[in-house]
SEMARPA-130425 format. One record per residue (C-alpha): residue in three letters; x, y, z. Coordinates in pm, 1 decimal. Layout:
! SEMARPA-130425
SITE   rest         xx         yy         zz
SITE    Ala          X          Y          Z
...
***
This chain:
! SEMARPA-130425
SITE   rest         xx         yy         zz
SITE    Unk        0.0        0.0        0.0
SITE    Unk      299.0      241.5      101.4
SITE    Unk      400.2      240.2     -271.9
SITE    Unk       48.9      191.5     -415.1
SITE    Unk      -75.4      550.1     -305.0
SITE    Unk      255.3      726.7     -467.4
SITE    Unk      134.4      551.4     -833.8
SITE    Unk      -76.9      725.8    -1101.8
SITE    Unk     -311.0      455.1    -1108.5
SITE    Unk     -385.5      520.6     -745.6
SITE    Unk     -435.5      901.5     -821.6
SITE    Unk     -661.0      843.0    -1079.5
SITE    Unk     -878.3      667.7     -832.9
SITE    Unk     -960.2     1003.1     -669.4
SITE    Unk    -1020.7      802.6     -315.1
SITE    Unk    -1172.3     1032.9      -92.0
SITE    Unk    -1248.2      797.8      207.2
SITE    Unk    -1161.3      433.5      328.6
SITE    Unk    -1329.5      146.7      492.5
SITE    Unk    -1059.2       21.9      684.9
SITE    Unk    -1053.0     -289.1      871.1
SITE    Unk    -1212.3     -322.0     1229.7
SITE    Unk    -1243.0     -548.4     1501.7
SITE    Unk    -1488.9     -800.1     1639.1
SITE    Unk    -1760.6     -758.9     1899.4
SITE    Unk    -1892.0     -985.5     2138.2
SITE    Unk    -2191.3     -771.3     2189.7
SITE    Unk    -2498.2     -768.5     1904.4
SITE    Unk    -2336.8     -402.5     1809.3
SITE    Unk    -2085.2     -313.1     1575.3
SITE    Unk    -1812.4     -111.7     1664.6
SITE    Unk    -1628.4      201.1     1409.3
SITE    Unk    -1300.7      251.9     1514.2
SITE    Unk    -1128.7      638.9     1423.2
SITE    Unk     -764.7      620.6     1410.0
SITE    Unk     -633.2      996.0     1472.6
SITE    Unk     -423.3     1126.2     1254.1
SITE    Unk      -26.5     1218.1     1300.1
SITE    Unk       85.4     1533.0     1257.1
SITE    Unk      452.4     1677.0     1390.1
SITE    Unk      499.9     2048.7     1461.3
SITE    Unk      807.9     2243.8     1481.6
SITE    Unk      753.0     2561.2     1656.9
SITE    Unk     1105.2     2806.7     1652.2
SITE    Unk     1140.7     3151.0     1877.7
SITE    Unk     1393.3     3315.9     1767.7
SITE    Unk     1497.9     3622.6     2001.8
SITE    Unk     1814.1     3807.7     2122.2
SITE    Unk     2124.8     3637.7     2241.7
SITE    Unk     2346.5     3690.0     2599.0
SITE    Unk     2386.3     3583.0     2964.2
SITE    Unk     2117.5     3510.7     3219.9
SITE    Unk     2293.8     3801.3     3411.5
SITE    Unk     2150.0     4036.8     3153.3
SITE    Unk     1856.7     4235.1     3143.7
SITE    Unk     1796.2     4130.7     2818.8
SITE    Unk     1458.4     4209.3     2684.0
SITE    Unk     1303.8     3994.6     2324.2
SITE    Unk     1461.3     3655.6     2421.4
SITE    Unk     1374.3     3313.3     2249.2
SITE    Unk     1306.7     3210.8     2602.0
SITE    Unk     1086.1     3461.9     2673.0
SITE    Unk      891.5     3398.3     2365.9
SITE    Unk      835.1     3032.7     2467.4
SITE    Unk      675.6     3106.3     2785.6
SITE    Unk      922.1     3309.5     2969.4
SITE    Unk     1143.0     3060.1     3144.8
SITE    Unk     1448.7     3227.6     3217.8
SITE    Unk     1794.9     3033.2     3145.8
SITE    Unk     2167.6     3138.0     3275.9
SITE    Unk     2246.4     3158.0     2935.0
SITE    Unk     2017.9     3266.8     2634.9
SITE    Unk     1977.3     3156.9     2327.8
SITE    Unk     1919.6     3291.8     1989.7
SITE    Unk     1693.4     3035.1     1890.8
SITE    Unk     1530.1     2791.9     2078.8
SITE    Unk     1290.4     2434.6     1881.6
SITE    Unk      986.3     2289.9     2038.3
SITE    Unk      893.1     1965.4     1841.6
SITE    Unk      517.8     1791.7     1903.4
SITE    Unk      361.4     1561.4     1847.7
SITE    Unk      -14.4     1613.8     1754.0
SITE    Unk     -229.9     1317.3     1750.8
SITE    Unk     -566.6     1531.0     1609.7
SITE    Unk     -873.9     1289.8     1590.6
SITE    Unk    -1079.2     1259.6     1249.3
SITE    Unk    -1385.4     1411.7     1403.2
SITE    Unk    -1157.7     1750.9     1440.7
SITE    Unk    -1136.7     2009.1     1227.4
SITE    Unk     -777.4     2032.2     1101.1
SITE    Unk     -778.0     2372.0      962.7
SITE    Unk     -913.9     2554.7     1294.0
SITE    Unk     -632.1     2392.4     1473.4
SITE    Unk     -394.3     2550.2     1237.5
SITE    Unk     -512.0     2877.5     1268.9
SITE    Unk     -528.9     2838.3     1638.3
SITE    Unk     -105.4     2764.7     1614.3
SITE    Unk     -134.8     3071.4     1341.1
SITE    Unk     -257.1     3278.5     1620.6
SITE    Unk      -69.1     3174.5     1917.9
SITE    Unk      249.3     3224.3     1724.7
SITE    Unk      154.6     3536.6     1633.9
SITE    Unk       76.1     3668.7     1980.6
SITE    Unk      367.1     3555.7     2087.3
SITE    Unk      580.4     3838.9     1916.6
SITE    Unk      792.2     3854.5     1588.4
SITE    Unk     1012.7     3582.4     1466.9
SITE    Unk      802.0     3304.1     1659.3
SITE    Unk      710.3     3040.8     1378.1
SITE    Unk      575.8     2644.8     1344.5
SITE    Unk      599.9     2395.7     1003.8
SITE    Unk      490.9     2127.4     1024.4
SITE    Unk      648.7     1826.6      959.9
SITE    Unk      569.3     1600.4      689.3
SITE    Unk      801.1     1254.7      765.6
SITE    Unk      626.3     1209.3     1102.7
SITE    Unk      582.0      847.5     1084.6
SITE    Unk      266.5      707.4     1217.8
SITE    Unk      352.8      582.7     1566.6
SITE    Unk       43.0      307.9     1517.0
SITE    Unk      245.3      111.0     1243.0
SITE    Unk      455.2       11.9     1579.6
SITE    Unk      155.6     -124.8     1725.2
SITE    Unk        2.2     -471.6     1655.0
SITE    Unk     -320.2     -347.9     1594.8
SITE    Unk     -169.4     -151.4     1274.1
SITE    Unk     -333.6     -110.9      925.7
SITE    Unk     -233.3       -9.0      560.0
SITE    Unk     -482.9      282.7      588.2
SITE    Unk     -217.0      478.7      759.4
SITE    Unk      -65.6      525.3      416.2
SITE    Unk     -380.3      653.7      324.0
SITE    Unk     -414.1      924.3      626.8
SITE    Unk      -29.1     1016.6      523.1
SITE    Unk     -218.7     1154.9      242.3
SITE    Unk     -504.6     1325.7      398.8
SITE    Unk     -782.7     1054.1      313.9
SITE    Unk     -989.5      960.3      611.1
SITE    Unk    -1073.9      599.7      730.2
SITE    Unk    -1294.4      458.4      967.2
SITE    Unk    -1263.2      104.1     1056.9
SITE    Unk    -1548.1     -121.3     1056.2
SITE    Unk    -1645.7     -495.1     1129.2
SITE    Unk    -1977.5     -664.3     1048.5
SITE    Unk    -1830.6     -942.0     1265.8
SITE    Unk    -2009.4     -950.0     1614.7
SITE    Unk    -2175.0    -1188.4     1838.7
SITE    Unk    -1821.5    -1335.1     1806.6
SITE    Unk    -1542.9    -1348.7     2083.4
SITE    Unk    -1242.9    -1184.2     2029.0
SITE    Unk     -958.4    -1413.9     1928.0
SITE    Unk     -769.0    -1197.7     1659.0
SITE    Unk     -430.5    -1407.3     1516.7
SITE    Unk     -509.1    -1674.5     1811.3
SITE    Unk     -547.3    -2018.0     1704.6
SITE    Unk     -880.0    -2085.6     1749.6
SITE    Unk    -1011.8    -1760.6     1584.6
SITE    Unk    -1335.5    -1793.3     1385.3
SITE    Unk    -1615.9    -1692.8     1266.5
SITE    Unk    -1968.5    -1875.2     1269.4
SITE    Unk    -2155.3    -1924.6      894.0
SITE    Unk    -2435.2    -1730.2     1025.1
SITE    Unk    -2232.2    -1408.6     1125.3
SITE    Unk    -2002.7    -1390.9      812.1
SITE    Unk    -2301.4    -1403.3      575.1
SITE    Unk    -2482.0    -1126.9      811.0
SITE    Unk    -2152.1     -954.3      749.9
SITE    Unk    -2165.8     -982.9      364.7
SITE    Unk    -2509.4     -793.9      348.8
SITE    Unk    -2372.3     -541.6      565.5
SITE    Unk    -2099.8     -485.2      358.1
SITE    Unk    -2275.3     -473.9       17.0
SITE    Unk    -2529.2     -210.9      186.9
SITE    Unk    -2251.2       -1.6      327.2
SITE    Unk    -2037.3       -8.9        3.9
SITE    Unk    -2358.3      119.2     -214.9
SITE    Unk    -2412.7      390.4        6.2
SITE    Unk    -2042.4      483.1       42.8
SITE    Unk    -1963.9      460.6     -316.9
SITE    Unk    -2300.9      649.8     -418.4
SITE    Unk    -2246.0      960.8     -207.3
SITE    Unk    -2450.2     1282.7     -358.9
SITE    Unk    -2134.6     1547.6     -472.4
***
């Protein structure tokens, strides 16, 4: 999948959302898992250099939150980690950093950073669809597998006759309605 969503004939598929994979329920419900997605920030205060001794006024420290050090630098990094859930609106927390940068005084920026690797893929529970968030497509993952206990990879998982043809009819309702959405 990594190199699948860097092709053409991926592009031309114009995905706009995924189904991803879920998990099992032992209750009659269904559970829809979101998966937030990974986004590293950089933010840099830049400010006048010297010694704690100093009265120096416009320091990078300052900036940050005004923490004063014995000796100040010119510059001073602040890296994050933003785990920002699908349900969120991406943009207003961007102009929210926008803004708080801003306040903060002159030469106090943020990038973001784009090879933030998706600390999930780490994780047993991992899926392929982080390649997809890497790109900015959403995915929720979803099982029509309940009723069932949970015994993922174990080796006496399965799955009864009745619940995976359930899970079929779910599916090829879902995937109509999915695929059909109004523009």
């Amino acid at each position: 999948m990594e190199k699948f969503v860097e092709s053409e004939v991926f592009k031309k598929l114009n995905v706009a959302f995924v189904l991803d994979e879920g998990l099992p329920t032992e209750e009659e419900s269904f559970k829809c898992i979101m998966r937030k997605d990974v986004h590293g920030i950089v933010i840099s205060c830049k400010g006048e250099a010297g010694h704690g001794s100093q009265l120096i006024e416009n320091t990078a420290s300052e900036k940050l939150g005004g923490v004063q050090m014995n000796v100040l630098p010119t510059e001073i990094k602040v890296w994050f980690d933003l785990r920002v859930p699908p349900t969120h609106n991406f943009e207003e927390l961007e102009n929210q950093i926008s803004k708080w940068c801003t306040d903060a005084g002159s030469d106090v920026t943020y990038s973001f950073i784009k090879e933030l690797s998706d600390i999930s893929e780490h994780l047993s529970g991992s899926t392929d669809s982080r390649f997809l968030r890497q790109k900015g497509i959403r995915s929720i993952g979803f099982s029509p597998i309940n009723k069932t206990p949970i015994l993922l990879h174990a080796h006496n998982e399965y799955i009864t006759e009745e619940c995976f043809l359930n899970g079929v009819i779910i599916y090829e309702k879902l995937i109509e309605k999915l695929a059909n959405l109004p523009e």
